[in-house]
Chimera marker file (.cmm) of the C-alpha trace (Angstrom):
<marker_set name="trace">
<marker id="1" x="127.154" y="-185.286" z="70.202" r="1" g="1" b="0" radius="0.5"/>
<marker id="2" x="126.191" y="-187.011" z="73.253" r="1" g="1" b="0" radius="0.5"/>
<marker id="3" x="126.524" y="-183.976" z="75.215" r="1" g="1" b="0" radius="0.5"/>
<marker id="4" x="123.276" y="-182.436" z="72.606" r="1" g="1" b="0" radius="0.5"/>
<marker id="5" x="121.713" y="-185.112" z="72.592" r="1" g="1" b="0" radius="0.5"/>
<marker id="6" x="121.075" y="-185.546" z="76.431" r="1" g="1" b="0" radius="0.5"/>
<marker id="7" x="120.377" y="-181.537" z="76.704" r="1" g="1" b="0" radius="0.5"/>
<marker id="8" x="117.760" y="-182.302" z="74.266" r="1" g="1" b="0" radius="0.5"/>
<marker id="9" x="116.439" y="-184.627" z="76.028" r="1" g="1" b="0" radius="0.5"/>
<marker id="10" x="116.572" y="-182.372" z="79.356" r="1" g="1" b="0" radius="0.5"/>
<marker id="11" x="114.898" y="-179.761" z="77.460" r="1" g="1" b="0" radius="0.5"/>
<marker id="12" x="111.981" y="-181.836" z="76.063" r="1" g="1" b="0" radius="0.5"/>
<marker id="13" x="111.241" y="-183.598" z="79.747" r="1" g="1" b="0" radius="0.5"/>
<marker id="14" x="110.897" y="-180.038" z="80.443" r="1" g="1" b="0" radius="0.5"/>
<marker id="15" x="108.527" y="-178.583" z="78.382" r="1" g="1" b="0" radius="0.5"/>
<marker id="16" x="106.280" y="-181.735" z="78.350" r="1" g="1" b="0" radius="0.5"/>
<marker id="17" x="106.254" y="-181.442" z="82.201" r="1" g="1" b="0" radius="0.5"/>
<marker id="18" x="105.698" y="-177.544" z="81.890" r="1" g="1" b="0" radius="0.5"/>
<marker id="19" x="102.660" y="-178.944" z="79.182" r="1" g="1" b="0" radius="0.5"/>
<marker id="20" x="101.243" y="-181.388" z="81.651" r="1" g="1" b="0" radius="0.5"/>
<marker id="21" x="101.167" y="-179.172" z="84.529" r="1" g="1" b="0" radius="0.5"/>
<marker id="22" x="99.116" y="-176.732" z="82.600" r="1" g="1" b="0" radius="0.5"/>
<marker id="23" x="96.859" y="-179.467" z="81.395" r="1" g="1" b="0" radius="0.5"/>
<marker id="24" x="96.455" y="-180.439" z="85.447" r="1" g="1" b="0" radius="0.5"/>
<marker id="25" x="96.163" y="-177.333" z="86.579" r="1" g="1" b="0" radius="0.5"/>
<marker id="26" x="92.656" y="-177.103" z="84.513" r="1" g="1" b="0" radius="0.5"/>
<marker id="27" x="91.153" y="-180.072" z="85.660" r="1" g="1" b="0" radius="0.5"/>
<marker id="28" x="89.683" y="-180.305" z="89.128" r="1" g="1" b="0" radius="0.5"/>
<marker id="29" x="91.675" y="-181.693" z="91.361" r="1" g="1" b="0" radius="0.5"/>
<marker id="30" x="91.290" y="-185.268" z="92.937" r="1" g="1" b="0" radius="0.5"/>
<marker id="31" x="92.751" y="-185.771" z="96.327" r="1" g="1" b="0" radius="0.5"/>
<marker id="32" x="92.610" y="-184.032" z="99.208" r="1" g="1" b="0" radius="0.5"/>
<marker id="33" x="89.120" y="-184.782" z="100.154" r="1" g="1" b="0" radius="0.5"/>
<marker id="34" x="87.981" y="-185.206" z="103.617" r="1" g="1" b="0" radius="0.5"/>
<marker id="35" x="90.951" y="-182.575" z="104.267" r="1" g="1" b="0" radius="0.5"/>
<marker id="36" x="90.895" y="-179.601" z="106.165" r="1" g="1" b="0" radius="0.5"/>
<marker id="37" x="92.709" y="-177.567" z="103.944" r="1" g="1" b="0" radius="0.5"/>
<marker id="38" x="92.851" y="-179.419" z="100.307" r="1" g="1" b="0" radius="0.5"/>
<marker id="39" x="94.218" y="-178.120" z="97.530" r="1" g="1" b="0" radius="0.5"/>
<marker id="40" x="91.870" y="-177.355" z="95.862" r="1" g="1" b="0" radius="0.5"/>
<marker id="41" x="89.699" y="-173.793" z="95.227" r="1" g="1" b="0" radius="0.5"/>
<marker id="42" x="86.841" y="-172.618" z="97.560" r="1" g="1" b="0" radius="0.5"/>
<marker id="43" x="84.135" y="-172.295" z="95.600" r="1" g="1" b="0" radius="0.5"/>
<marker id="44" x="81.647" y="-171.904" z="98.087" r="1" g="1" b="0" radius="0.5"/>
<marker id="45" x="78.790" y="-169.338" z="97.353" r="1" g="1" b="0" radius="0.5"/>
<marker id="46" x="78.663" y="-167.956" z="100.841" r="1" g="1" b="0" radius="0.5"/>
<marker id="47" x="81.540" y="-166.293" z="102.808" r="1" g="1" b="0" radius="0.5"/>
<marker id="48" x="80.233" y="-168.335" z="106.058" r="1" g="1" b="0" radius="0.5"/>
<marker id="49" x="81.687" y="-171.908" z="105.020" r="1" g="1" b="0" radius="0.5"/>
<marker id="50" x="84.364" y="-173.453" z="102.248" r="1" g="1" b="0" radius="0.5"/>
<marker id="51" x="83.019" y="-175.633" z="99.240" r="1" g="1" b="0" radius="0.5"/>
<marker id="52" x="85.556" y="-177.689" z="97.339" r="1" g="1" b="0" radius="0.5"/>
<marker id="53" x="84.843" y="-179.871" z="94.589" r="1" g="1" b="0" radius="0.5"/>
<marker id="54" x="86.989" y="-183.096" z="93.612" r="1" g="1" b="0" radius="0.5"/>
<marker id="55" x="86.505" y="-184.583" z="90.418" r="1" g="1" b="0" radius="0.5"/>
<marker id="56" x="87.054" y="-188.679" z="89.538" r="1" g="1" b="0" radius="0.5"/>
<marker id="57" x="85.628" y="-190.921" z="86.938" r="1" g="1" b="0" radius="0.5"/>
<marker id="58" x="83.307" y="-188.913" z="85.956" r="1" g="1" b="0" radius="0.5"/>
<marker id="59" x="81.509" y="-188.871" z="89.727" r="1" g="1" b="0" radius="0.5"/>
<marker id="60" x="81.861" y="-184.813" z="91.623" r="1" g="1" b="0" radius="0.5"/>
<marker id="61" x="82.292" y="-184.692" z="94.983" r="1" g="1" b="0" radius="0.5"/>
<marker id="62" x="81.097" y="-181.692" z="97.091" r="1" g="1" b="0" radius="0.5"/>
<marker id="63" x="82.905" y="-180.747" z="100.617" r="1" g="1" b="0" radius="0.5"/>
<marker id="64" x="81.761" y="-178.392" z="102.324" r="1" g="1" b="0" radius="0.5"/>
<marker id="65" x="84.092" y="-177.453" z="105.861" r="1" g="1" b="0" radius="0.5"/>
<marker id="66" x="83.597" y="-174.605" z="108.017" r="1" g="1" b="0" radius="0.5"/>
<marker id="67" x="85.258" y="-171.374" z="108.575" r="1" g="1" b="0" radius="0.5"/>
<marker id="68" x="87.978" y="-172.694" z="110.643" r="1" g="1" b="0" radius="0.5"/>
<marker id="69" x="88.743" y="-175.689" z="108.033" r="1" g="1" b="0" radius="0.5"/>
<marker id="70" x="86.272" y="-178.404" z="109.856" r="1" g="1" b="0" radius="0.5"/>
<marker id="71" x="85.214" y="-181.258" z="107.263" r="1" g="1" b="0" radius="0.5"/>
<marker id="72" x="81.189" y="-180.655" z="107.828" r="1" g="1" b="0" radius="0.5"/>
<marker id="73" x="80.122" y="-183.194" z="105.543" r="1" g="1" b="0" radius="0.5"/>
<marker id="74" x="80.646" y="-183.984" z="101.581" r="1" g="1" b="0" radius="0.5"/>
<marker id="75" x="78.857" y="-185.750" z="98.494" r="1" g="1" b="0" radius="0.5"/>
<marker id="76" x="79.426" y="-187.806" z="95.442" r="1" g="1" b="0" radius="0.5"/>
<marker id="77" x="77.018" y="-186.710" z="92.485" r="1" g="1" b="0" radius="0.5"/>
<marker id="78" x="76.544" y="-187.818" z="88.693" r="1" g="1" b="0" radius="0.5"/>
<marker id="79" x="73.516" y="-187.942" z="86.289" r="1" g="1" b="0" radius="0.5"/>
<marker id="80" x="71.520" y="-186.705" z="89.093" r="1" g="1" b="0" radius="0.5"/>
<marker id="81" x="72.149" y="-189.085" z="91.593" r="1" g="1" b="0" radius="0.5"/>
<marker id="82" x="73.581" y="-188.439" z="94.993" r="1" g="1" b="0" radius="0.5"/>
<marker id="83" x="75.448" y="-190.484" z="97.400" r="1" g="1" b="0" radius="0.5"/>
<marker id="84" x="76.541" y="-188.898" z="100.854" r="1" g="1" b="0" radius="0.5"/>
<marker id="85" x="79.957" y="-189.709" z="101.504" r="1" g="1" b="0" radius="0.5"/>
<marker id="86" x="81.827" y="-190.999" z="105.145" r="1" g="1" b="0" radius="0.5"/>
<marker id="87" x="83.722" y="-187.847" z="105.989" r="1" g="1" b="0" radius="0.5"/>
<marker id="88" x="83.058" y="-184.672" z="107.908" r="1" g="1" b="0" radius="0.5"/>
<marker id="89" x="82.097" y="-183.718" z="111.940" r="1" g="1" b="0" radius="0.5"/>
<marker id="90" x="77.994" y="-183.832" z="110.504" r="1" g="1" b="0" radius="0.5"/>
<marker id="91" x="78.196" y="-186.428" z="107.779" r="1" g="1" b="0" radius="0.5"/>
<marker id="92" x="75.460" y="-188.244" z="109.530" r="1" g="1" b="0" radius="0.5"/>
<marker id="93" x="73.073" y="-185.003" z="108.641" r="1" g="1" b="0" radius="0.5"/>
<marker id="94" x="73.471" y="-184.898" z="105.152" r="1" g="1" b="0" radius="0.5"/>
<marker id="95" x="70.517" y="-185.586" z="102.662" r="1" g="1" b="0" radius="0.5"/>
<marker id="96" x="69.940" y="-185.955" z="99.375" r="1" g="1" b="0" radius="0.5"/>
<marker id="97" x="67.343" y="-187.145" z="96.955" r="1" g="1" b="0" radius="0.5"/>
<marker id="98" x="68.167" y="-190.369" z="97.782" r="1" g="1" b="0" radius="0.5"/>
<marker id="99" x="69.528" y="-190.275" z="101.058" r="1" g="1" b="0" radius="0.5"/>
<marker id="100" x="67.562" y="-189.420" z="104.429" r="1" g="1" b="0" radius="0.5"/>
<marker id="101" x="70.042" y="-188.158" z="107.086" r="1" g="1" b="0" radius="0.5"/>
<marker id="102" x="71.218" y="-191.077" z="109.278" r="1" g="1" b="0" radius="0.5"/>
<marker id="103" x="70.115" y="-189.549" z="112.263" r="1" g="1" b="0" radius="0.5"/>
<marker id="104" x="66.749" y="-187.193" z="113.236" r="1" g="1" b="0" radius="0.5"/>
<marker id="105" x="68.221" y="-183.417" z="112.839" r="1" g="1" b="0" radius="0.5"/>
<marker id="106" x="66.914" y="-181.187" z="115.716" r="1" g="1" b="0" radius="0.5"/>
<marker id="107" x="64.848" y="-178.061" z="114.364" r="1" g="1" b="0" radius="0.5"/>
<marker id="108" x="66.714" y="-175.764" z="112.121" r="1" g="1" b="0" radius="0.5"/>
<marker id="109" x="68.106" y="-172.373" z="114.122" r="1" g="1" b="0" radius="0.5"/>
<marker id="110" x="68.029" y="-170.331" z="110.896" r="1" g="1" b="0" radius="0.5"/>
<marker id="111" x="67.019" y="-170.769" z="107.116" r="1" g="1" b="0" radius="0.5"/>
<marker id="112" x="69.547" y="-172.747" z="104.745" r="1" g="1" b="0" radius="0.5"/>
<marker id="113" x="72.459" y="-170.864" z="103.325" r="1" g="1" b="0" radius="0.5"/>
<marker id="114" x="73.504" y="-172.082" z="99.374" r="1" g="1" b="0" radius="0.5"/>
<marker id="115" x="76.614" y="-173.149" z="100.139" r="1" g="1" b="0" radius="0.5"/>
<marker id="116" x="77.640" y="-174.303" z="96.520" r="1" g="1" b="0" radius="0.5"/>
<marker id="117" x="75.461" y="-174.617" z="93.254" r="1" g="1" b="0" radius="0.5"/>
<marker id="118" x="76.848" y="-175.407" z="89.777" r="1" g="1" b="0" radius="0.5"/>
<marker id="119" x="74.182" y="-176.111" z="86.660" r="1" g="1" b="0" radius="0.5"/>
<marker id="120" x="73.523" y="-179.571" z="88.237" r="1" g="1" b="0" radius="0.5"/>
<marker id="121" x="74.150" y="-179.242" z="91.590" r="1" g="1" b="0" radius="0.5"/>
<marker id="122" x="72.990" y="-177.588" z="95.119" r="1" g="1" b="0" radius="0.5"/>
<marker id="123" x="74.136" y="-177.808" z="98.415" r="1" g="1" b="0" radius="0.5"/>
<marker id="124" x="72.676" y="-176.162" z="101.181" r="1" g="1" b="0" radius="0.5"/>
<marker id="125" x="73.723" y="-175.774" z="105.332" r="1" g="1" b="0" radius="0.5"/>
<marker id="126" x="70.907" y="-175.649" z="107.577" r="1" g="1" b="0" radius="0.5"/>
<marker id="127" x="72.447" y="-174.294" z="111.268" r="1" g="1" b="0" radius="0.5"/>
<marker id="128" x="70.471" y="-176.421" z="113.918" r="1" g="1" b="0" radius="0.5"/>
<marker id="129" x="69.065" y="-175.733" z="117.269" r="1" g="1" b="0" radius="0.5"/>
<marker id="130" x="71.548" y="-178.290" z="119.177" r="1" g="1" b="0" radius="0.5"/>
<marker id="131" x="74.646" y="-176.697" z="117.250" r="1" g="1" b="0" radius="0.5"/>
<marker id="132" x="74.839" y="-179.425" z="114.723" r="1" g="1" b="0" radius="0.5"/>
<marker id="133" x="74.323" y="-178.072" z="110.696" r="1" g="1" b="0" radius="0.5"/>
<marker id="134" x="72.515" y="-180.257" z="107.971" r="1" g="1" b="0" radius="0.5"/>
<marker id="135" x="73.791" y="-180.520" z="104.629" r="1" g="1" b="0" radius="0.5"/>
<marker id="136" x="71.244" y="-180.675" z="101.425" r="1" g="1" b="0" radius="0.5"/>
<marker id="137" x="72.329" y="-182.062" z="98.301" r="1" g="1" b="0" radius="0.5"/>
<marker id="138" x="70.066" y="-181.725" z="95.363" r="1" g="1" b="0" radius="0.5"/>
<marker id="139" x="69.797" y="-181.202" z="91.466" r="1" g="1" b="0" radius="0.5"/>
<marker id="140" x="69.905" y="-177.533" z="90.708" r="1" g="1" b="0" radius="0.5"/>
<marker id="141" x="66.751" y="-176.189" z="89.542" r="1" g="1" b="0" radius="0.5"/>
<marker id="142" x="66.831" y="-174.673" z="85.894" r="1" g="1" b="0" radius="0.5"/>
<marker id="143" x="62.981" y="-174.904" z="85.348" r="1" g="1" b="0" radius="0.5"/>
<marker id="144" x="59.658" y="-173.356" z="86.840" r="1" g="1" b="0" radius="0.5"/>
<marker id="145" x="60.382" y="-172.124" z="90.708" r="1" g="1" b="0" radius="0.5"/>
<marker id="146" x="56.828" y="-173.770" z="91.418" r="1" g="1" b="0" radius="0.5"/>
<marker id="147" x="58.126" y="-177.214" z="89.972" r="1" g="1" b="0" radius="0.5"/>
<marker id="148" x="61.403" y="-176.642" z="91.809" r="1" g="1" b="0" radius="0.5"/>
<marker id="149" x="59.917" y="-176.135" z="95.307" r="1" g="1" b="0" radius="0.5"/>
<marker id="150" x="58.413" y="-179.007" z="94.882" r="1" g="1" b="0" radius="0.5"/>
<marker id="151" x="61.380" y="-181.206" z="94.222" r="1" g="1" b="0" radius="0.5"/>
<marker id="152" x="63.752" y="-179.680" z="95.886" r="1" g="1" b="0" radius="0.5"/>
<marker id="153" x="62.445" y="-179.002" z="99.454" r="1" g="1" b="0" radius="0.5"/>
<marker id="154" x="64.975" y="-176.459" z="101.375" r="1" g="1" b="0" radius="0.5"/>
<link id1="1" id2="2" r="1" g="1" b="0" radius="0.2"/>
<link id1="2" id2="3" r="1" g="1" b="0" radius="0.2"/>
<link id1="3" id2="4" r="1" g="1" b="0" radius="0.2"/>
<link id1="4" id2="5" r="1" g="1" b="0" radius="0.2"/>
<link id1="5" id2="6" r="1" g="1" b="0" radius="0.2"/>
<link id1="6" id2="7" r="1" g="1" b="0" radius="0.2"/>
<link id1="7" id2="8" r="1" g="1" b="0" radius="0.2"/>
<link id1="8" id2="9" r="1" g="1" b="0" radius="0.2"/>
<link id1="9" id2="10" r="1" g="1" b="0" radius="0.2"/>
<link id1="10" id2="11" r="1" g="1" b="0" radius="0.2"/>
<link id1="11" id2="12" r="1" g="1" b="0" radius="0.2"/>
<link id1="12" id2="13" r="1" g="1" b="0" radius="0.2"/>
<link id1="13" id2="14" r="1" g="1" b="0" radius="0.2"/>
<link id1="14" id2="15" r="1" g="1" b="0" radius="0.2"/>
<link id1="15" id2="16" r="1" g="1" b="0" radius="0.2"/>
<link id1="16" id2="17" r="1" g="1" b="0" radius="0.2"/>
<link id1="17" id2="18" r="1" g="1" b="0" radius="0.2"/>
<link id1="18" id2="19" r="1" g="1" b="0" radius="0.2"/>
<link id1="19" id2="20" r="1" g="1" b="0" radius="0.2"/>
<link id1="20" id2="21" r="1" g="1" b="0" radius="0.2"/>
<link id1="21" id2="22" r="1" g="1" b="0" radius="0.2"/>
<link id1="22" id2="23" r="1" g="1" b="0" radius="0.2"/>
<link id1="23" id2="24" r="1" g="1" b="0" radius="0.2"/>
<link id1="24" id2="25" r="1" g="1" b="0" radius="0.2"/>
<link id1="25" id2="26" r="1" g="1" b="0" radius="0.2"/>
<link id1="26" id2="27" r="1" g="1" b="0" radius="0.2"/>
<link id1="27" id2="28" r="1" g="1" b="0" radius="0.2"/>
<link id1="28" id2="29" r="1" g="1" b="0" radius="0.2"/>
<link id1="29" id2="30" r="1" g="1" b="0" radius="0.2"/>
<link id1="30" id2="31" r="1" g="1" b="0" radius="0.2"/>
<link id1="31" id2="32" r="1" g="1" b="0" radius="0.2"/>
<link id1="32" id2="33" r="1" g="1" b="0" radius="0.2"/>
<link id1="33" id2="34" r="1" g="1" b="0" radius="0.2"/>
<link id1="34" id2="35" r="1" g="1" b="0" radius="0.2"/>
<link id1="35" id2="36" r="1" g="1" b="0" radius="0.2"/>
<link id1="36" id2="37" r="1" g="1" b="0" radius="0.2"/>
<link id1="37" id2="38" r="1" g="1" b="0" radius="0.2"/>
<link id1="38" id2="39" r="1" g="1" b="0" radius="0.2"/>
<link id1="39" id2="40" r="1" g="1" b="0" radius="0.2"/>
<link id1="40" id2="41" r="1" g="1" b="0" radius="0.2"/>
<link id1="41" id2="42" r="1" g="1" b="0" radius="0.2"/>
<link id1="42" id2="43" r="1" g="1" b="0" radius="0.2"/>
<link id1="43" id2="44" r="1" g="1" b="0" radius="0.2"/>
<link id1="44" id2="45" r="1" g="1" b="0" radius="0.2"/>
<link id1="45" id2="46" r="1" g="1" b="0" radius="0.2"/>
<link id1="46" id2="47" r="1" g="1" b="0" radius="0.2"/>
<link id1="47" id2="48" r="1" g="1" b="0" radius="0.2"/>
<link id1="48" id2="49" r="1" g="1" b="0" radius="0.2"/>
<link id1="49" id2="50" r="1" g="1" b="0" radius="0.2"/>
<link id1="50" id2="51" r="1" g="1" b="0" radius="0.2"/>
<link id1="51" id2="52" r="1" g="1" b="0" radius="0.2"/>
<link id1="52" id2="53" r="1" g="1" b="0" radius="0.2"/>
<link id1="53" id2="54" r="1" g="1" b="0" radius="0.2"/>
<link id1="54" id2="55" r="1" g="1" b="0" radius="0.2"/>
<link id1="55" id2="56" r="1" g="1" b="0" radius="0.2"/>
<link id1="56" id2="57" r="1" g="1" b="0" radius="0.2"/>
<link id1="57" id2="58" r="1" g="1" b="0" radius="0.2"/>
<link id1="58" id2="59" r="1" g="1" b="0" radius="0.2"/>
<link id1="59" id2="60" r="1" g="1" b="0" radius="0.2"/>
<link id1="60" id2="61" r="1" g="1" b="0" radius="0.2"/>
<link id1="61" id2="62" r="1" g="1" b="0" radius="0.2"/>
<link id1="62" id2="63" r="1" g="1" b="0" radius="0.2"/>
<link id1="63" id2="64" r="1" g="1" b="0" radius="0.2"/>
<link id1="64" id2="65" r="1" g="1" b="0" radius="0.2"/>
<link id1="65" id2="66" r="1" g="1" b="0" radius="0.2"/>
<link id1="66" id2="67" r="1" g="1" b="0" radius="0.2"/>
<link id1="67" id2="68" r="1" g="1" b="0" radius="0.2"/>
<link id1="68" id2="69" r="1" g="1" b="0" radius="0.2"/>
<link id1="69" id2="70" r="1" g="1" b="0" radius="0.2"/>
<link id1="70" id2="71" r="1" g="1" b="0" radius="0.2"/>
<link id1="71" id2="72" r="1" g="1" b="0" radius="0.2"/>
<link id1="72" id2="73" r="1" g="1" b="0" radius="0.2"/>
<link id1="73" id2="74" r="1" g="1" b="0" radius="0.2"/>
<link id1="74" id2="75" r="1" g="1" b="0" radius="0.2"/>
<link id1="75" id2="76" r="1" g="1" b="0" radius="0.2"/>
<link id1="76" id2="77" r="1" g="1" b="0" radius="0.2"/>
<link id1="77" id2="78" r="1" g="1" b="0" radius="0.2"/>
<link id1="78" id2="79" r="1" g="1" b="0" radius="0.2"/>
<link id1="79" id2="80" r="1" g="1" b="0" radius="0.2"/>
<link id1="80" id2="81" r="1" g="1" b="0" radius="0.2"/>
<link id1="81" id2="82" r="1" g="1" b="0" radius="0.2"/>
<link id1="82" id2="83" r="1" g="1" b="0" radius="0.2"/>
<link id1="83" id2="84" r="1" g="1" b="0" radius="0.2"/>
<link id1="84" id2="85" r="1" g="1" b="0" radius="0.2"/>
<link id1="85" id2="86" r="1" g="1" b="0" radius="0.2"/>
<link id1="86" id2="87" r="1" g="1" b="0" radius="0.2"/>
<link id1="87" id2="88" r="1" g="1" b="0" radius="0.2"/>
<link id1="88" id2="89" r="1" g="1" b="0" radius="0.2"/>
<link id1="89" id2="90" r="1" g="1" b="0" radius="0.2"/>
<link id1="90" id2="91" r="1" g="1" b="0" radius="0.2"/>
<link id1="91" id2="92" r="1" g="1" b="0" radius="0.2"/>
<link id1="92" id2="93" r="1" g="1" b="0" radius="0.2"/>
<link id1="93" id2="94" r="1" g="1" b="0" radius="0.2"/>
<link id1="94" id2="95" r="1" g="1" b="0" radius="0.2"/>
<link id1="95" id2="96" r="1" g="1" b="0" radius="0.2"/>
<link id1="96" id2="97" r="1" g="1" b="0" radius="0.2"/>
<link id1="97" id2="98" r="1" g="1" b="0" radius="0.2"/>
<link id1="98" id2="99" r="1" g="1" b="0" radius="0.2"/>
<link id1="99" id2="100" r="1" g="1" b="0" radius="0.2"/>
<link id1="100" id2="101" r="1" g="1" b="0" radius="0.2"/>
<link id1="101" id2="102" r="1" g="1" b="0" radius="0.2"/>
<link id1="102" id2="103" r="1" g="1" b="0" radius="0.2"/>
<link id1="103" id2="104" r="1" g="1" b="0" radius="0.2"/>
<link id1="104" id2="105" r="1" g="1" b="0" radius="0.2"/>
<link id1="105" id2="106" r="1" g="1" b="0" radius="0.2"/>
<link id1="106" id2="107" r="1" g="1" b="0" radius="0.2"/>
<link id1="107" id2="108" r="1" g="1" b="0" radius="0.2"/>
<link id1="108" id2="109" r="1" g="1" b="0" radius="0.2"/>
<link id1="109" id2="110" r="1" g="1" b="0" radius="0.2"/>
<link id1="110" id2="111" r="1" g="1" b="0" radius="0.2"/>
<link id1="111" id2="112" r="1" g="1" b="0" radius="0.2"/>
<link id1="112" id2="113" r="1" g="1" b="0" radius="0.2"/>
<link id1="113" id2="114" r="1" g="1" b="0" radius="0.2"/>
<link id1="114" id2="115" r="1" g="1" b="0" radius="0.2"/>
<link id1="115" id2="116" r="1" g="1" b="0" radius="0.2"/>
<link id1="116" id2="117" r="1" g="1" b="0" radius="0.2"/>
<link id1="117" id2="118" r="1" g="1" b="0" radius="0.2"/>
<link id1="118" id2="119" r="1" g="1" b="0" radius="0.2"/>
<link id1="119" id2="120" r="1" g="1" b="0" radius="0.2"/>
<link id1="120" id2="121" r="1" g="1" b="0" radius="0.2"/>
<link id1="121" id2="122" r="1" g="1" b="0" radius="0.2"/>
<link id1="122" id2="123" r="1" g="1" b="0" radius="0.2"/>
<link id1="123" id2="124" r="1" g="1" b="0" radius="0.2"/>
<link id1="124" id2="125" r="1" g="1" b="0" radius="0.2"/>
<link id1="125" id2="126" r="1" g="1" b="0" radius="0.2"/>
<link id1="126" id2="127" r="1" g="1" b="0" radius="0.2"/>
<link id1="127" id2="128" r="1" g="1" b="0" radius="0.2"/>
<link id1="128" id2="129" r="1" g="1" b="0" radius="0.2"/>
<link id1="129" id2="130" r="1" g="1" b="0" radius="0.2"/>
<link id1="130" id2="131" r="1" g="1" b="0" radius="0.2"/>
<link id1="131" id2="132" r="1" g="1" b="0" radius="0.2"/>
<link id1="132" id2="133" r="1" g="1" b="0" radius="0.2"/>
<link id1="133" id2="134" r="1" g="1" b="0" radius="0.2"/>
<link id1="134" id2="135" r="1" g="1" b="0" radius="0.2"/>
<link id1="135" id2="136" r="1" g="1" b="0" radius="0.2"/>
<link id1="136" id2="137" r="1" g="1" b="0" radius="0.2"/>
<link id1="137" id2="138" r="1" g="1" b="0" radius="0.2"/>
<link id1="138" id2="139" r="1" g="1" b="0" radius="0.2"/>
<link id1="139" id2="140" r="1" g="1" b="0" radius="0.2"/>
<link id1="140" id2="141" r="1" g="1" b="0" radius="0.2"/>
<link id1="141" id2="142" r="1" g="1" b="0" radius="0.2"/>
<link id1="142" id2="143" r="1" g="1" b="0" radius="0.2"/>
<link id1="143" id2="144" r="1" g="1" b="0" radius="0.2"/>
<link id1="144" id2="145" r="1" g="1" b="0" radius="0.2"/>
<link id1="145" id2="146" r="1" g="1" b="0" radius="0.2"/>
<link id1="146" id2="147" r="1" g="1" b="0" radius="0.2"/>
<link id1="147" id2="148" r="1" g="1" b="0" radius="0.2"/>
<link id1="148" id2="149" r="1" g="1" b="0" radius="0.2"/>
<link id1="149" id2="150" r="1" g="1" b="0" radius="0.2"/>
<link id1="150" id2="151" r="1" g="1" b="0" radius="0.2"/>
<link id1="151" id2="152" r="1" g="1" b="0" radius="0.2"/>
<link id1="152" id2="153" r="1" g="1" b="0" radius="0.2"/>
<link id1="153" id2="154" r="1" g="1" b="0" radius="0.2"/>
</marker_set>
């Protein structure tokens, strides 16, 4: 009787493990940033950098590395407010709405690449003349081109 009894047991930890790793596995994930290689999925829009996006109480971050893994810079957005975050080789370059870059960039070397964009969210990388690369962080535009121009400044 015992014998059932703890195989039952075996066999429920089991499945509710098996359960919870499939309810995981559809979340986003929520460590790893400021890693080289998280593990998490690139979902970057261009085939020149990684994007990876962590997800935690309700606030998304946005990393964006380079092709060889190098943390470039990341962000923390909800409700359409942006935060740059303390991580990455250029983190001092990154903008947002509400954020200036913490230091002058030099003159951009080539026009900004969409690095990741989701319904609410855009990021951009701007290569620069002194070999340094500017992040943009910005509310996705789902109105009038004219009106998003305007807002949203590439």
């Amino acid at each position: 009787m015992l014998k059932a009894l703890s195989s039952r047991a075996c066999l429920f930890g089991v499945l509710a493990l098996a359960v919870s790793g499939a309810v995981f596995a559809q979340q986003s994930p929520t460590s790893g940033l400021g890693q080289a290689w998280p593990n998490a999925a690139d979902v970057s829009s261009s085939p020149n950098y990684h994007a990876y996006v962590f997800t935690l109480g309700g606030i998304q971050f946005v990393q964006v590395n380079d092709l060889n893994g190098n943390v470039l810079g990341a962000v923390g957005t909800a409700n359409g407010q942006f935060i740059t975050l303390p991580v990455g080789r250029f983190s001092q370059l990154v903008s947002t709405p509400q954020q200036a870059p913490l230091v002058a960039p030099a003159a951009a070397a080539a026009t900004p690449t969409t690095v990741y964009q989701d319904s609410a969210t855009t990021v951009t990388a701007t290569p620069l003349s002194d070999g340094t690369m500017q992040l943009k962080a910005a509310a996705a535009c789902s109105g009038d081109p004219a009106q998003c121009s305007s807002h949203n400044p590439q």
